[in-house]
C-alpha positions as CSV (number, residue, x, y, z in Angstrom):
1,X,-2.1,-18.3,7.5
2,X,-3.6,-21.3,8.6
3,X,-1.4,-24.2,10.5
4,X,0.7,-22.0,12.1
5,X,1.2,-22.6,15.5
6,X,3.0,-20.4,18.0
7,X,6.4,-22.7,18.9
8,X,8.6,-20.2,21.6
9,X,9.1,-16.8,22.9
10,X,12.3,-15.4,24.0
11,X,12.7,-12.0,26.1
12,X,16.9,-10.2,26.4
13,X,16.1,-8.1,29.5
14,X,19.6,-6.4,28.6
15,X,17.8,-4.9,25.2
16,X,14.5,-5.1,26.3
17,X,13.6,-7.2,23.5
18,X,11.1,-10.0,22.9
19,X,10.9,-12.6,19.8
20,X,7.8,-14.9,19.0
21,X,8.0,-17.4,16.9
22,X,5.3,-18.9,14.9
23,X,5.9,-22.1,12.6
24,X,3.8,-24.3,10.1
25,X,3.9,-26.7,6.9
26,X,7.0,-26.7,5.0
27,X,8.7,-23.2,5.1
28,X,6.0,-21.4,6.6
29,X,7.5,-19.3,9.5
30,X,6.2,-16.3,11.5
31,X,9.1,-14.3,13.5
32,X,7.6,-11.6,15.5
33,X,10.0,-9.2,17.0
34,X,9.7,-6.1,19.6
35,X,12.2,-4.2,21.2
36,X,12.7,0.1,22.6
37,X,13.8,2.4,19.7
38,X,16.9,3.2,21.3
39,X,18.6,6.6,19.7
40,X,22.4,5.7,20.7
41,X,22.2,2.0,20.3
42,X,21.5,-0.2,17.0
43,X,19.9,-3.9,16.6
44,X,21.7,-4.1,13.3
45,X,19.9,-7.0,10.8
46,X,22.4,-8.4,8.1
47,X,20.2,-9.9,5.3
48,X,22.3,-11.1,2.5
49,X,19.4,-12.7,0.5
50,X,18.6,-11.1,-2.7
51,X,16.4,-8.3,-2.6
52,X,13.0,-8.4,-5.0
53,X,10.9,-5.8,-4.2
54,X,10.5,-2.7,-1.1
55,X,7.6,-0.8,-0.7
56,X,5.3,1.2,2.3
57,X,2.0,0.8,3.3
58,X,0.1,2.8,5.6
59,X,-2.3,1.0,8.3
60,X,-3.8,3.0,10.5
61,X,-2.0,6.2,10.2
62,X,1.2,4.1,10.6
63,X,3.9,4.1,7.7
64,X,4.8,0.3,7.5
65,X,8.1,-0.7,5.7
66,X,8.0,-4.2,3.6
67,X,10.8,-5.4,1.8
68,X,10.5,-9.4,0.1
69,X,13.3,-11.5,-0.8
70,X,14.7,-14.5,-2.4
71,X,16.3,-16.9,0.6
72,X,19.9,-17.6,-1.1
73,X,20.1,-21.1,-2.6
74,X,16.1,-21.8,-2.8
75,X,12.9,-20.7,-3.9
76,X,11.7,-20.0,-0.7
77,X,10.8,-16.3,-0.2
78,X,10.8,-14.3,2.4
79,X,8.9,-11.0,3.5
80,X,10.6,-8.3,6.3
81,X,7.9,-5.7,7.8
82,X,8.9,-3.4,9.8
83,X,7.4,0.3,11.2
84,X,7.6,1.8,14.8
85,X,4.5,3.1,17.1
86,X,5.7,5.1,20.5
87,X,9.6,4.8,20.0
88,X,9.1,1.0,19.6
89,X,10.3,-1.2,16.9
90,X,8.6,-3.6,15.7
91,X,9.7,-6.6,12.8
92,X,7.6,-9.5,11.1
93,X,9.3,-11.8,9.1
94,X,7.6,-14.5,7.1
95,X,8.4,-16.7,5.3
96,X,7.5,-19.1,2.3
97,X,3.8,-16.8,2.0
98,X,2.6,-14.7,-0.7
99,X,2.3,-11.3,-1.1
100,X,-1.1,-11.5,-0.7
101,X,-1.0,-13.3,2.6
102,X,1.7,-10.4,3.4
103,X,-0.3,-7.9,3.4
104,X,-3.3,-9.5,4.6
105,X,-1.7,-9.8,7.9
106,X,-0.3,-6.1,7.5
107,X,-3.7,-5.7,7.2
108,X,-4.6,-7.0,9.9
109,X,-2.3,-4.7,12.3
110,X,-3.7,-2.3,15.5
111,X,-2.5,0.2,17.1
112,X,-3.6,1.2,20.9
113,X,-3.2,4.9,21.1
């Protein structure tokens, strides 16, 4: 999307984790995040907005997960995309976009092998 502008990045060393964040006009939020695919440790999410829709795509020989939902109390939406490449995990969350724009930027995805 356009006007977004990169605003912080934050890396746990304890988890091995690292969150960008993106933001823009009104709503418009990017939160990329990266962290190990641990098998004995979780990095539990609790959404509690209302669900809309879930579906898969596949980019590059990847499975990508992408769920979109209805932030509680608005009519802002919001998209989770998530898939993992070499044991890692990786989440976008955006906000206030289209699906369209979605999966433009699922689209838009590489992966280094």
């Amino acid at each position: 999307p356009q006007n977004i502008k990169f605003q912080e990045a934050v890396f746990y060393a304890e988890t091995q984790a690292t969150y960008l964040y993106y933001g823009g006009q009104n709503d418009t939020e990017i939160t990329y995040r990266i962290r190990p695919n641990y098998r004995n440790a979780s990095a539990a999410t609790v959404i509690e907005d209302e669900k809309l829709q879930e579906y898969k795509m596949t980019v590059h020989d990847t499975e990508v997960s992408i769920t979109e939902y209805r932030i509680q109390d608005t009519d802002v939406n919001r998209w989770s995309i998530i898939w993992t490449y070499q044991e890692v995990q990786y989440m976008l969350n955006l906000t206030d976009m289209t699906q369209t724009e979605t999966e433009k930027i699922v689209e838009t995805l590489r992966f280094v092998k």
